[in-house]
C-alpha positions, -999 to +999 in steps of 0.1 A: +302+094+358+274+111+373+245+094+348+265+062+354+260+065+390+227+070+388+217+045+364+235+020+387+208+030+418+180+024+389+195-011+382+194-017+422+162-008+425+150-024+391+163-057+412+139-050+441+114-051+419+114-081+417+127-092+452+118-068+479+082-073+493+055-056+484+039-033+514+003-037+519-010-006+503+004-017+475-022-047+473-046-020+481-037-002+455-044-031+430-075-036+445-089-005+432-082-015+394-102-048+399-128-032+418-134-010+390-139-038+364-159-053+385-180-022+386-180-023+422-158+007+428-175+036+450-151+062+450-139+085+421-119+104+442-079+095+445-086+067+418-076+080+385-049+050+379-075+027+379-081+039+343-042+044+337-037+008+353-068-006+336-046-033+322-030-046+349-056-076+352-045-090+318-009-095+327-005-134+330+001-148+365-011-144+396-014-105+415+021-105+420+032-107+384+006-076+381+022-058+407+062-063+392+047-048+359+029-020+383+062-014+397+082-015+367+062+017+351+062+032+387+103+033+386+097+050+350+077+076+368+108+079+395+132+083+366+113+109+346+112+126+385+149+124+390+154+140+351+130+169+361+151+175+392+176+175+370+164+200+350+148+225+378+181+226+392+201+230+361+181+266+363+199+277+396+232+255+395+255+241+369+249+209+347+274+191+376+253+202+406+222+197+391+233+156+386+242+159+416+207+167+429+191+139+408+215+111+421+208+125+458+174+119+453+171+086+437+193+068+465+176+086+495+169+066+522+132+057+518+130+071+479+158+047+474+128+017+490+096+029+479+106+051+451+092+022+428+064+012+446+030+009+431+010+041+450-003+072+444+033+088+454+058+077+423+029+089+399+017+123+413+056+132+421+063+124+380+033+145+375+040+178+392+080+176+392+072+177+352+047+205+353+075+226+376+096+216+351+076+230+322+065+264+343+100+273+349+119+257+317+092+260+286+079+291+271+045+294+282+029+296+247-009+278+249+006+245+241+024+241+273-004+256+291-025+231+282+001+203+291+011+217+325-033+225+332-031+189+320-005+175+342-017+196+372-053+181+370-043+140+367-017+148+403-048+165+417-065+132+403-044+107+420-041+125+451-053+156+471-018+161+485-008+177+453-016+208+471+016+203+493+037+217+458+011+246+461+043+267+472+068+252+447+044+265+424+040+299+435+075+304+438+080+294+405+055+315+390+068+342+408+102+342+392+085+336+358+063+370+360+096+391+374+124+375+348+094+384+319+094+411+300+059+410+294+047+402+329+007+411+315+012+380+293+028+356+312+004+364+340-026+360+321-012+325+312-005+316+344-044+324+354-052+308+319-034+274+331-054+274+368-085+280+345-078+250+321-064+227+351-097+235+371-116+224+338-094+196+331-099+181+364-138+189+363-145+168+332-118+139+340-135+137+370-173+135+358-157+104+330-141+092+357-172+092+382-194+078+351-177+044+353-177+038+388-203+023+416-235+044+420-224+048+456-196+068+444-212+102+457-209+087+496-174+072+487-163+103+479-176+124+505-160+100+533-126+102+512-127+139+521-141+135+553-112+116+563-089+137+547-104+167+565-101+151+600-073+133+598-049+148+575-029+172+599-018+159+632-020+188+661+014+176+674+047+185+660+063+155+636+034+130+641+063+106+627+088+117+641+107+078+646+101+079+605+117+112+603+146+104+623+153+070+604+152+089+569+177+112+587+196+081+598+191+065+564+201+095+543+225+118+563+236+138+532+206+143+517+191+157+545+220+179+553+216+193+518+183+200+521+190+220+560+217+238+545+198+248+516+175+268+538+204+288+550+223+292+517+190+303+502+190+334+528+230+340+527+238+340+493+238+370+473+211+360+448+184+380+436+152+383+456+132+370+430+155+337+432+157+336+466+116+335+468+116+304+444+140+286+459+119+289+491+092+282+477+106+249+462+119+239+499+090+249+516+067+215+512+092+191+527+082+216+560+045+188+557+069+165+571+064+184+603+025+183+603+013+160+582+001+129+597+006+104+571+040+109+567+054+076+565+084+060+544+066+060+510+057+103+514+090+109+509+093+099+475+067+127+470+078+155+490+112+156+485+118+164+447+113+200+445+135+206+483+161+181+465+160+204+435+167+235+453+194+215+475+217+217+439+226+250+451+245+238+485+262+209+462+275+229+438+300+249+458+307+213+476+317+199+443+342+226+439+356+226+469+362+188+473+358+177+437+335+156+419+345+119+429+340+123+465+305+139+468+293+121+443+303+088+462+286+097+491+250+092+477+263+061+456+276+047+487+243+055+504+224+035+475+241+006+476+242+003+516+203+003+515+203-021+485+226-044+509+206-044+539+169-048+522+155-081+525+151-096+496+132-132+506+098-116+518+085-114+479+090-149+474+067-161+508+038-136+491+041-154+458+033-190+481+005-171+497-010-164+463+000-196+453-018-211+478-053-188+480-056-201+444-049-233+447-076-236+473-097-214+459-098-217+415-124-194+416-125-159+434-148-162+469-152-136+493-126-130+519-117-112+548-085-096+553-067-062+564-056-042+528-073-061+500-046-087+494-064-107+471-071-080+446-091-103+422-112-114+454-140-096+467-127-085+500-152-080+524-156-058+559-141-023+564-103-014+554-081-018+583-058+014+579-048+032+609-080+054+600-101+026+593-092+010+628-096+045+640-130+050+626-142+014+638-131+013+673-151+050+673-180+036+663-181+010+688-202-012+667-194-049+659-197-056+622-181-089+612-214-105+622-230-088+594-202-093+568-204-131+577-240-136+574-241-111+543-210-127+523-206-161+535-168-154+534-151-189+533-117-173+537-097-155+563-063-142+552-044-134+587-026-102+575-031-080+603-020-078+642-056-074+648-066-109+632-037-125+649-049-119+685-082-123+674-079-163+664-054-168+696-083-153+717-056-127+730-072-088+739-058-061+720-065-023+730-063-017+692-079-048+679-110-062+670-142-056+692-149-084+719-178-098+701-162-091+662-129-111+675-150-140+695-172-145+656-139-147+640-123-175+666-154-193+668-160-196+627-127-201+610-103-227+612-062-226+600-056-245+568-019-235+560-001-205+573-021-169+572-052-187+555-079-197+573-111-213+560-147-214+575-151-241+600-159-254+634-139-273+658-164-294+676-154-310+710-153-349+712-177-366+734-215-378+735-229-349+751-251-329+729-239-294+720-251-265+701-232-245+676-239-214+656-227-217+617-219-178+606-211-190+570-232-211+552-221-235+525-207-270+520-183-287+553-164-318+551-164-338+584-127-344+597-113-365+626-145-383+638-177-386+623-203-363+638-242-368+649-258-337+634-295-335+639-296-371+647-280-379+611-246-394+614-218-378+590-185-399+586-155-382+585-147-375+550-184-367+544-196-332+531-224-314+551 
Protein backbone atom coordinates (compact mmCIF):
# COMPACT_ATOMS: atom_id res chain seq x y z
CA UNK A 1 0.00 0.00 0.00
CA UNK A 2 2.63 2.12 1.02
CA UNK A 3 4.90 1.83 -2.43
CA UNK A 4 1.43 2.27 -4.14
CA UNK A 5 0.97 5.47 -2.43
CA UNK A 6 3.99 6.70 -3.27
CA UNK A 7 4.23 5.72 -6.73
CA UNK A 8 0.85 7.44 -7.12
CA UNK A 9 2.62 11.12 -5.86
CA UNK A 10 5.45 10.14 -8.64
CA UNK A 11 2.71 9.79 -11.27
CA UNK A 12 1.27 13.34 -10.10
CA UNK A 13 4.30 14.87 -10.29
CA UNK A 14 5.42 12.97 -13.55
CA UNK A 15 2.11 15.03 -14.87
CA UNK A 16 3.49 18.41 -13.82
CA UNK A 17 6.19 17.72 -15.78
CA UNK A 18 4.76 18.39 -18.32
CA UNK A 19 2.11 21.02 -17.20
CA UNK A 20 3.25 22.99 -14.32
CA UNK A 21 5.49 26.09 -15.41
CA UNK A 22 8.78 26.12 -15.34
CA UNK A 23 10.38 28.83 -12.60
CA UNK A 24 12.97 31.00 -14.04
CA UNK A 25 16.04 29.44 -12.56
CA UNK A 26 15.19 26.70 -14.32
CA UNK A 27 15.89 28.50 -17.72
CA UNK A 28 18.91 29.61 -15.95
CA UNK A 29 19.85 26.55 -15.38
CA UNK A 30 19.69 25.53 -19.09
CA UNK A 31 21.52 28.36 -19.84
CA UNK A 32 24.63 27.15 -18.42
CA UNK A 33 24.71 23.83 -20.69
CA UNK A 34 24.47 26.04 -23.85
CA UNK A 35 26.85 28.47 -22.57
CA UNK A 36 29.24 25.81 -22.22
CA UNK A 37 29.03 24.61 -25.93
CA UNK A 38 29.25 27.70 -26.86
CA UNK A 39 32.53 27.95 -25.06
CA UNK A 40 31.39 31.02 -23.48
CA UNK A 41 30.94 29.63 -19.95
CA UNK A 42 33.18 31.55 -17.20
CA UNK A 43 32.50 29.74 -14.24
CA UNK A 44 33.51 26.13 -13.18
CA UNK A 45 32.21 26.54 -9.98
CA UNK A 46 28.45 25.10 -9.23
CA UNK A 47 28.40 23.93 -13.03
CA UNK A 48 29.18 20.32 -13.00
CA UNK A 49 25.65 19.35 -14.82
CA UNK A 50 26.68 21.15 -17.64
CA UNK A 51 28.82 18.08 -18.51
CA UNK A 52 26.08 15.62 -17.03
CA UNK A 53 23.32 17.64 -19.10
CA UNK A 54 25.73 18.09 -22.02
CA UNK A 55 22.98 16.57 -24.21
CA UNK A 56 20.21 18.41 -23.44
CA UNK A 57 20.73 20.72 -26.70
CA UNK A 58 20.17 17.63 -29.03
CA UNK A 59 16.65 16.87 -27.79
CA UNK A 60 14.28 17.96 -30.69
CA UNK A 61 12.11 20.99 -30.13
CA UNK A 62 12.36 24.10 -28.75
CA UNK A 63 14.03 24.84 -24.81
CA UNK A 64 10.98 23.57 -23.43
CA UNK A 65 11.13 20.05 -24.79
CA UNK A 66 14.80 20.20 -23.22
CA UNK A 67 13.67 21.17 -20.03
CA UNK A 68 10.60 18.20 -19.81
CA UNK A 69 13.58 15.73 -20.50
CA UNK A 70 15.72 17.79 -17.73
CA UNK A 71 12.94 17.30 -15.50
CA UNK A 72 12.16 13.89 -16.27
CA UNK A 73 15.81 12.60 -15.00
CA UNK A 74 15.54 15.30 -12.14
CA UNK A 75 12.28 13.24 -10.68
CA UNK A 76 14.69 10.05 -11.09
CA UNK A 77 17.03 11.83 -8.79
CA UNK A 78 13.91 12.64 -6.34
CA UNK A 79 12.97 8.90 -6.43
CA UNK A 80 16.45 7.39 -5.85
CA UNK A 81 16.22 10.35 -2.80
CA UNK A 82 12.96 9.01 -1.39
CA UNK A 83 14.53 5.14 -1.70
CA UNK A 84 17.64 6.32 0.29
CA UNK A 85 15.30 7.83 2.92
CA UNK A 86 13.88 4.77 2.82
CA UNK A 87 16.76 3.00 3.62
CA UNK A 88 18.46 5.47 6.32
CA UNK A 89 15.41 5.08 8.24
CA UNK A 90 14.89 1.40 7.83
CA UNK A 91 18.25 1.60 10.17
CA UNK A 92 16.38 3.22 13.21
CA UNK A 93 12.69 2.16 12.48
CA UNK A 94 10.81 -0.72 10.99
CA UNK A 95 10.36 -1.44 7.19
CA UNK A 96 6.56 0.35 7.79
CA UNK A 97 7.92 3.54 9.30
CA UNK A 98 10.69 3.84 7.19
CA UNK A 99 7.91 3.93 3.96
CA UNK A 100 6.40 6.03 5.85
CA UNK A 101 9.29 8.55 5.93
CA UNK A 102 9.75 8.24 2.08
CA UNK A 103 6.04 8.93 1.22
CA UNK A 104 6.18 12.04 3.74
CA UNK A 105 8.77 13.32 1.84
CA UNK A 106 7.86 13.02 -1.65
CA UNK A 107 4.35 14.82 -1.12
CA UNK A 108 5.75 17.67 1.10
CA UNK A 109 4.56 20.77 0.42
CA UNK A 110 7.25 22.40 -1.79
CA UNK A 111 9.23 18.83 -2.49
CA UNK A 112 5.86 17.74 -3.66
CA UNK A 113 6.31 21.28 -6.47
CA UNK A 114 9.85 21.50 -7.13
CA UNK A 115 10.99 18.09 -6.20
CA UNK A 116 11.32 17.61 -10.07
CA UNK A 117 12.59 20.73 -11.07
CA UNK A 118 15.67 21.05 -13.17
CA UNK A 119 18.34 22.85 -10.44
CA UNK A 120 21.11 22.09 -8.60
CA UNK A 121 18.68 20.86 -5.53
CA UNK A 122 17.06 17.39 -6.96
CA UNK A 123 20.68 16.36 -8.09
CA UNK A 124 22.95 17.22 -5.00
CA UNK A 125 19.97 15.86 -2.58
CA UNK A 126 20.27 12.25 -4.85
CA UNK A 127 23.92 12.65 -4.39
CA UNK A 128 24.50 12.93 -0.62
CA UNK A 129 21.16 11.06 0.57
CA UNK A 130 22.97 8.09 -1.38
CA UNK A 131 26.42 8.58 0.13
CA UNK A 132 24.53 8.70 3.85
CA UNK A 133 23.03 5.84 2.55
CA UNK A 134 26.16 3.96 1.73
CA UNK A 135 28.17 5.31 5.11
CA UNK A 136 25.59 3.96 7.30
CA UNK A 137 24.23 0.78 5.24
CA UNK A 138 27.48 -0.62 3.23
CA UNK A 139 30.55 -2.06 4.62
CA UNK A 140 33.11 0.41 4.19
CA UNK A 141 35.55 -1.91 2.19
CA UNK A 142 37.69 0.50 -0.53
CA UNK A 143 35.12 -0.02 -3.06
CA UNK A 144 32.44 1.94 -1.27
CA UNK A 145 34.99 4.42 -0.25
CA UNK A 146 35.64 5.32 -3.45
CA UNK A 147 31.88 5.61 -4.46
CA UNK A 148 30.82 7.57 -1.42
CA UNK A 149 34.57 9.99 -1.96
CA UNK A 150 32.91 9.89 -5.42
CA UNK A 151 29.50 10.87 -4.72
CA UNK A 152 30.64 13.41 -2.01
CA UNK A 153 32.83 15.36 -4.64
CA UNK A 154 30.04 15.65 -7.77
CA UNK A 155 27.32 17.27 -4.61
CA UNK A 156 30.27 19.48 -3.72
CA UNK A 157 30.37 19.91 -7.55
CA UNK A 158 26.89 21.06 -8.14
CA UNK A 159 26.61 23.07 -5.17
CA UNK A 160 28.65 24.52 -2.17
CA UNK A 161 25.57 23.89 0.13
CA UNK A 162 26.52 20.34 0.34
CA UNK A 163 28.19 21.42 3.49
CA UNK A 164 24.71 21.91 5.10
CA UNK A 165 24.78 17.61 5.43
CA UNK A 166 28.25 18.29 7.02
CA UNK A 167 26.30 17.22 10.40
CA UNK A 168 24.30 14.26 8.90
CA UNK A 169 27.60 13.16 8.08
CA UNK A 170 29.28 13.37 11.22
CA UNK A 171 26.55 11.84 13.00
CA UNK A 172 26.67 9.08 10.92
CA UNK A 173 30.15 8.51 11.08
CA UNK A 174 29.98 8.63 14.56
CA UNK A 175 27.65 5.74 14.98
CA UNK A 176 29.76 3.85 12.45
CA UNK A 177 33.14 4.08 14.54
CA UNK A 178 31.15 3.25 18.04
CA UNK A 179 28.84 0.14 16.49
CA UNK A 180 32.57 -1.17 14.89
CA UNK A 181 34.50 -3.47 16.27
CA UNK A 182 37.44 -2.29 14.73
CA UNK A 183 36.98 1.35 15.27
CA UNK A 184 41.12 1.86 13.95
CA UNK A 185 39.79 0.55 10.62
CA UNK A 186 36.72 2.05 10.00
CA UNK A 187 38.29 5.34 11.12
CA UNK A 188 41.10 5.26 8.91
CA UNK A 189 38.45 4.71 6.13
CA UNK A 190 36.49 7.41 7.05
CA UNK A 191 39.73 9.76 6.78
CA UNK A 192 40.62 7.71 3.62
CA UNK A 193 37.08 8.72 2.06
CA UNK A 194 37.67 12.81 2.96
CA UNK A 195 41.14 12.14 1.35
CA UNK A 196 39.79 10.50 -1.95
CA UNK A 197 36.58 13.01 -2.06
CA UNK A 198 39.07 16.05 -1.65
CA UNK A 199 41.03 14.41 -4.66
CA UNK A 200 38.09 13.59 -6.47
CA UNK A 201 36.83 16.95 -6.47
CA UNK A 202 40.31 18.50 -7.22
CA UNK A 203 40.75 16.75 -10.58
CA UNK A 204 36.89 16.92 -11.66
CA UNK A 205 37.28 20.28 -11.09
CA UNK A 206 40.61 21.13 -13.07
CA UNK A 207 38.65 18.83 -16.32
CA UNK A 208 35.89 20.71 -15.56
CA UNK A 209 37.72 24.26 -15.57
CA UNK A 210 39.69 23.05 -18.80
CA UNK A 211 36.55 23.25 -20.94
CA UNK A 212 35.23 26.39 -19.85
CA UNK A 213 35.79 30.41 -20.73
CA UNK A 214 39.25 31.65 -19.97
CA UNK A 215 37.52 34.10 -17.63
CA UNK A 216 36.65 31.25 -15.58
CA UNK A 217 39.30 32.18 -12.71
CA UNK A 218 37.09 35.69 -12.11
CA UNK A 219 33.79 33.74 -12.58
CA UNK A 220 34.64 31.68 -9.98
CA UNK A 221 36.07 33.94 -7.52
CA UNK A 222 32.69 36.21 -7.72
CA UNK A 223 30.61 32.75 -7.29
CA UNK A 224 32.27 32.65 -3.82
CA UNK A 225 32.28 36.08 -3.30
CA UNK A 226 28.62 36.08 -3.39
CA UNK A 227 28.34 33.17 -1.59
CA UNK A 228 30.48 34.57 1.18
CA UNK A 229 28.47 37.78 1.54
CA UNK A 230 25.31 36.82 0.94
CA UNK A 231 24.79 33.31 1.95
CA UNK A 232 23.73 33.80 5.74
CA UNK A 233 21.13 36.36 6.52
CA UNK A 234 21.91 38.19 10.14
CA UNK A 235 18.17 38.02 10.90
CA UNK A 236 16.35 35.10 12.14
CA UNK A 237 14.22 33.02 9.14
CA UNK A 238 15.25 35.48 6.29
CA UNK A 239 12.11 33.56 4.69
CA UNK A 240 10.19 33.28 7.11
CA UNK A 241 6.50 33.84 4.79
CA UNK A 242 8.23 30.67 2.83
CA UNK A 243 8.67 28.85 6.06
CA UNK A 244 5.34 29.44 7.24
CA UNK A 245 3.59 28.39 3.82
CA UNK A 246 5.68 24.99 3.82
CA UNK A 247 4.27 24.68 7.40
CA UNK A 248 0.81 25.55 5.95
CA UNK A 249 1.46 23.37 2.95
CA UNK A 250 2.83 20.27 4.84
CA UNK A 251 1.32 20.29 8.44
CA UNK A 252 2.41 16.66 9.09
CA UNK A 253 5.55 16.62 7.84
CA UNK A 254 6.66 19.29 9.69
CA UNK A 255 5.15 18.07 12.88
CA UNK A 256 7.24 14.93 12.33
CA UNK A 257 10.14 16.58 11.84
CA UNK A 258 9.44 19.00 15.46
CA UNK A 259 8.57 15.99 17.30
CA UNK A 260 11.52 14.14 16.14
CA UNK A 261 13.67 16.58 18.04
CA UNK A 262 11.92 15.74 21.16
CA UNK A 263 11.58 11.89 20.63
CA UNK A 264 15.30 11.89 19.78
CA UNK A 265 16.09 13.34 23.49
CA UNK A 266 13.12 11.18 25.32
CA UNK A 267 13.48 7.93 24.07
CA UNK A 268 15.59 5.48 25.63
CA UNK A 269 18.07 4.88 22.76
CA UNK A 270 21.57 4.63 23.02
CA UNK A 271 23.72 7.73 23.00
CA UNK A 272 25.51 6.83 20.06
CA UNK A 273 21.86 6.79 18.23
CA UNK A 274 20.69 9.50 19.77
CA UNK A 275 23.94 11.66 18.31
CA UNK A 276 23.09 10.51 14.68
CA UNK A 277 19.80 11.07 14.76
CA UNK A 278 20.68 14.71 15.69
CA UNK A 279 22.97 14.94 13.49
CA UNK A 280 20.56 13.87 10.63
CA UNK A 281 17.90 16.64 11.89
CA UNK A 282 20.31 19.23 12.51
CA UNK A 283 20.56 20.78 8.66
CA UNK A 284 16.90 21.55 8.25
CA UNK A 285 17.96 24.15 11.45
CA UNK A 286 19.66 26.40 7.73
CA UNK A 287 16.22 27.02 7.31
CA UNK A 288 16.58 29.43 10.17
CA UNK A 289 19.69 31.28 8.66
CA UNK A 290 20.13 30.66 5.40
CA UNK A 291 19.13 33.34 3.16
CA UNK A 292 18.22 31.54 0.08
CA UNK A 293 15.87 29.52 1.52
CA UNK A 294 13.16 29.53 -0.85
CA UNK A 295 10.50 26.77 -2.04
CA UNK A 296 13.01 24.74 -4.20
CA UNK A 297 15.75 24.35 -0.78
CA UNK A 298 13.49 22.32 0.61
CA UNK A 299 13.74 19.50 -1.61
CA UNK A 300 17.45 19.61 -0.44
CA UNK A 301 17.36 20.06 3.14
CA UNK A 302 14.73 17.97 4.21
CA UNK A 303 15.78 14.25 3.33
CA UNK A 304 18.07 13.39 6.02
CA UNK A 305 15.48 15.41 8.97
CA UNK A 306 12.60 13.31 7.07
CA UNK A 307 14.71 10.21 7.54
CA UNK A 308 15.24 10.62 11.17
CA UNK A 309 11.36 11.72 11.44
CA UNK A 310 10.66 7.59 10.74
CA UNK A 311 11.22 7.26 14.39
CA UNK A 312 8.05 9.65 15.57
CA UNK A 313 5.86 7.66 12.71
CA UNK A 314 6.53 4.44 13.74
CA UNK A 315 4.91 4.46 17.12
CA UNK A 316 2.08 6.62 15.26
CA UNK A 317 1.44 3.73 12.95
CA UNK A 318 0.96 1.48 15.87
CA UNK A 319 -1.15 3.39 17.70
CA UNK A 320 -3.62 4.43 15.01
CA UNK A 321 -2.73 1.84 12.31
CA UNK A 322 -1.40 1.97 9.00
CA UNK A 323 -4.42 3.28 6.70
CA UNK A 324 -4.86 6.53 8.45
CA UNK A 325 -1.30 7.92 8.70
CA UNK A 326 -0.52 6.88 5.67
CA UNK A 327 -3.47 8.89 4.15
CA UNK A 328 -2.55 11.89 5.60
CA UNK A 329 0.57 12.57 3.31
CA UNK A 330 -1.39 10.95 0.21
CA UNK A 331 -4.05 13.34 0.99
CA UNK A 332 -1.52 16.08 1.20
CA UNK A 333 -0.10 15.11 -2.39
CA UNK A 334 -3.03 15.11 -4.11
CA UNK A 335 -4.40 18.57 -2.57
CA UNK A 336 -1.19 20.21 -3.93
CA UNK A 337 -1.47 18.36 -7.29
CA UNK A 338 -5.22 19.92 -7.28
CA UNK A 339 -4.45 23.38 -6.61
CA UNK A 340 -1.19 23.81 -9.02
CA UNK A 341 -1.75 25.55 -12.12
CA UNK A 342 -1.36 23.71 -14.75
CA UNK A 343 -1.95 26.35 -17.90
CA UNK A 344 1.30 28.57 -17.28
CA UNK A 345 3.61 25.83 -19.29
CA UNK A 346 1.58 26.07 -22.26
CA UNK A 347 1.87 30.38 -22.50
CA UNK A 348 6.00 29.53 -22.17
CA UNK A 349 5.78 27.15 -25.02
CA UNK A 350 4.00 30.36 -27.22
CA UNK A 351 6.74 32.59 -25.99
CA UNK A 352 9.27 30.17 -27.38
CA UNK A 353 7.20 29.72 -30.17
CA UNK A 354 7.18 33.11 -30.92
CA UNK A 355 11.15 34.29 -30.11
CA UNK A 356 11.80 31.72 -32.89
CA UNK A 357 9.47 32.44 -35.14
CA UNK A 358 10.79 36.04 -35.20
CA UNK A 359 14.04 35.22 -34.71
CA UNK A 360 15.21 31.62 -36.92
CA UNK A 361 18.44 32.35 -35.90
CA UNK A 362 19.70 33.01 -32.25
CA UNK A 363 20.43 37.06 -31.73
CA UNK A 364 21.39 38.67 -28.70
CA UNK A 365 18.74 39.49 -26.11
CA UNK A 366 18.12 41.01 -23.06
CA UNK A 367 16.15 39.52 -20.35
CA UNK A 368 16.11 38.69 -16.46
CA UNK A 369 17.25 34.65 -16.00
CA UNK A 370 18.52 33.53 -19.40
CA UNK A 371 15.15 32.47 -20.85
CA UNK A 372 16.30 31.88 -24.20
CA UNK A 373 18.96 29.38 -23.40
CA UNK A 374 20.18 28.93 -27.03
CA UNK A 375 20.40 32.89 -27.26
CA UNK A 376 23.16 34.83 -26.06
CA UNK A 377 21.70 36.73 -23.33
CA UNK A 378 23.26 39.79 -22.65
CA UNK A 379 23.63 42.36 -19.39
CA UNK A 380 23.99 41.14 -15.81
CA UNK A 381 21.76 38.29 -14.19
CA UNK A 382 18.91 39.83 -12.46
CA UNK A 383 18.74 37.57 -9.25
CA UNK A 384 17.91 39.22 -6.04
CA UNK A 385 21.89 39.34 -5.74
CA UNK A 386 22.44 40.46 -9.10
CA UNK A 387 19.79 43.43 -8.51
CA UNK A 388 21.59 43.70 -5.25
CA UNK A 389 25.00 43.99 -6.61
CA UNK A 390 23.83 46.49 -9.44
CA UNK A 391 21.81 48.95 -7.54
CA UNK A 392 25.28 48.93 -5.22
CA UNK A 393 27.27 49.81 -7.87
CA UNK A 394 25.31 52.61 -8.93
CA UNK A 395 26.52 52.44 -12.37
CA UNK A 396 24.24 52.29 -15.51
CA UNK A 397 25.20 49.57 -17.84
CA UNK A 398 22.55 48.80 -20.47
CA UNK A 399 24.21 51.59 -22.47
CA UNK A 400 27.14 49.57 -22.90
CA UNK A 401 25.33 46.18 -23.53
CA UNK A 402 23.40 47.98 -26.28
CA UNK A 403 26.14 49.54 -28.07
CA UNK A 404 28.38 46.31 -27.41
CA UNK A 405 25.62 43.61 -28.60
CA UNK A 406 23.30 45.37 -30.77
CA UNK A 407 20.56 43.29 -28.86
CA UNK A 408 17.44 43.40 -31.25
CA UNK A 409 15.37 41.71 -28.51
CA UNK A 410 13.94 42.46 -25.19
CA UNK A 411 12.13 39.60 -23.46
CA UNK A 412 9.91 41.48 -20.54
CA UNK A 413 10.41 38.79 -17.81
CA UNK A 414 11.11 40.82 -14.96
CA UNK A 415 9.19 43.56 -12.65
CA UNK A 416 12.06 45.60 -13.31
CA UNK A 417 11.68 45.66 -17.22
CA UNK A 418 7.96 46.13 -16.82
CA UNK A 419 8.15 49.59 -15.14
CA UNK A 420 10.96 50.32 -17.11
CA UNK A 421 9.04 50.34 -20.72
CA UNK A 422 5.79 52.03 -18.83
CA UNK A 423 8.29 54.81 -17.66
CA UNK A 424 7.02 53.90 -13.97
CA UNK A 425 10.01 54.46 -10.99
CA UNK A 426 10.79 51.48 -9.10
CA UNK A 427 12.99 51.61 -5.72
CA UNK A 428 14.19 48.12 -6.92
CA UNK A 429 14.36 48.63 -10.52
CA UNK A 430 16.43 49.70 -13.21
CA UNK A 431 18.71 52.87 -12.78
CA UNK A 432 17.08 56.26 -14.14
CA UNK A 433 19.29 56.39 -17.16
CA UNK A 434 19.44 52.20 -17.72
CA UNK A 435 15.41 52.28 -17.73
CA UNK A 436 15.00 55.69 -19.92
CA UNK A 437 17.77 53.60 -22.82
CA UNK A 438 15.39 50.74 -22.57
CA UNK A 439 11.96 52.88 -23.13
CA UNK A 440 13.47 55.04 -25.60
CA UNK A 441 15.08 51.89 -27.91
CA UNK A 442 12.63 49.04 -27.93
CA UNK A 443 9.34 48.77 -29.22
CA UNK A 444 6.34 45.81 -28.20
CA UNK A 445 5.89 43.39 -31.00
CA UNK A 446 3.58 40.67 -29.19
CA UNK A 447 3.24 40.18 -25.56
CA UNK A 448 6.77 40.02 -23.35
CA UNK A 449 8.87 40.57 -26.59
CA UNK A 450 10.03 43.64 -27.61
CA UNK A 451 12.25 44.43 -30.57
CA UNK A 452 14.61 47.39 -31.20
CA UNK A 453 12.83 50.36 -32.50
CA UNK A 454 11.86 53.90 -32.34
CA UNK A 455 8.59 55.57 -32.12
CA UNK A 456 9.07 58.83 -33.91
CA UNK A 457 6.38 61.57 -33.42
CA UNK A 458 4.34 62.81 -36.47
CA UNK A 459 4.78 66.22 -37.70
CA UNK A 460 7.17 68.36 -40.01
CA UNK A 461 9.30 69.60 -37.34
CA UNK A 462 12.81 68.20 -37.44
CA UNK A 463 13.86 65.99 -34.62
CA UNK A 464 16.85 64.16 -33.42
CA UNK A 465 17.04 60.68 -32.25
CA UNK A 466 19.76 58.49 -30.86
CA UNK A 467 19.73 54.78 -32.40
CA UNK A 468 21.44 52.40 -29.39
CA UNK A 469 21.18 49.35 -31.71
CA UNK A 470 22.39 49.36 -35.02
CA UNK A 471 21.06 47.20 -37.79
CA UNK A 472 18.33 46.94 -40.40
CA UNK A 473 14.61 49.06 -39.50
CA UNK A 474 11.57 48.85 -41.48
CA UNK A 475 9.54 52.13 -41.64
CA UNK A 476 5.84 51.65 -40.34
CA UNK A 477 2.81 54.03 -40.21
CA UNK A 478 4.17 56.98 -42.32
CA UNK A 479 7.06 57.30 -44.33
CA UNK A 480 9.88 59.18 -42.70
CA UNK A 481 12.48 62.10 -43.93
CA UNK A 482 15.80 60.78 -42.58
CA UNK A 483 18.65 62.89 -43.50
CA UNK A 484 16.75 64.54 -46.15
CA UNK A 485 16.10 60.95 -47.89
CA UNK A 486 12.49 59.96 -47.82
CA UNK A 487 11.74 56.19 -46.53
CA UNK A 488 8.10 54.96 -47.34
CA UNK A 489 6.54 53.00 -44.95
CA UNK A 490 7.29 49.46 -45.68
CA UNK A 491 10.89 50.46 -46.50
CA UNK A 492 13.98 49.02 -44.68
CA UNK A 493 16.59 51.58 -43.29
Amino acid sequence: MLLAAIAAVAAMQLHLVFAQGFNWDEFFYLSKVYLLRDGALTSALQSIHTRLFAWLPLVPGSEIAELRVARLAMLACELITVGCIVAIARRFTGRVAALLAGLVYISGGFVFQHGFSFRADPLAAMFLMSALCLLLRAKLNWTNVCALALLLALAVLVTVKAIFYAPAFAGIAWLRLRESDRPGLIGARLVGTVVIAALLFGALYLLHKAGVAPAEGKGSQAVLANAAEKMFSLRLAPQLGFLLRQLILAPFLAVAIVAAFAVVLLTGRSRDEKIALTGLLLPVLTLLIYRNSFPYYYAFILPPAVAASAIVLQPLRSRYGLAPIAALPLLNGIMLYWATPKDMQAVQADVFAAVHQIFPTPVPYIDFSSMIASFPKVGFFMSGWGMENYRDATRPVFSGVLTRSNAPLLLVNHAAFEAAVGDEHRSDGLLPQDAAIIRANFIQHWGPLWVAGKSVPSGDRPTTIDVAVAGTYTVEGAPLIIDGALHAAGANV
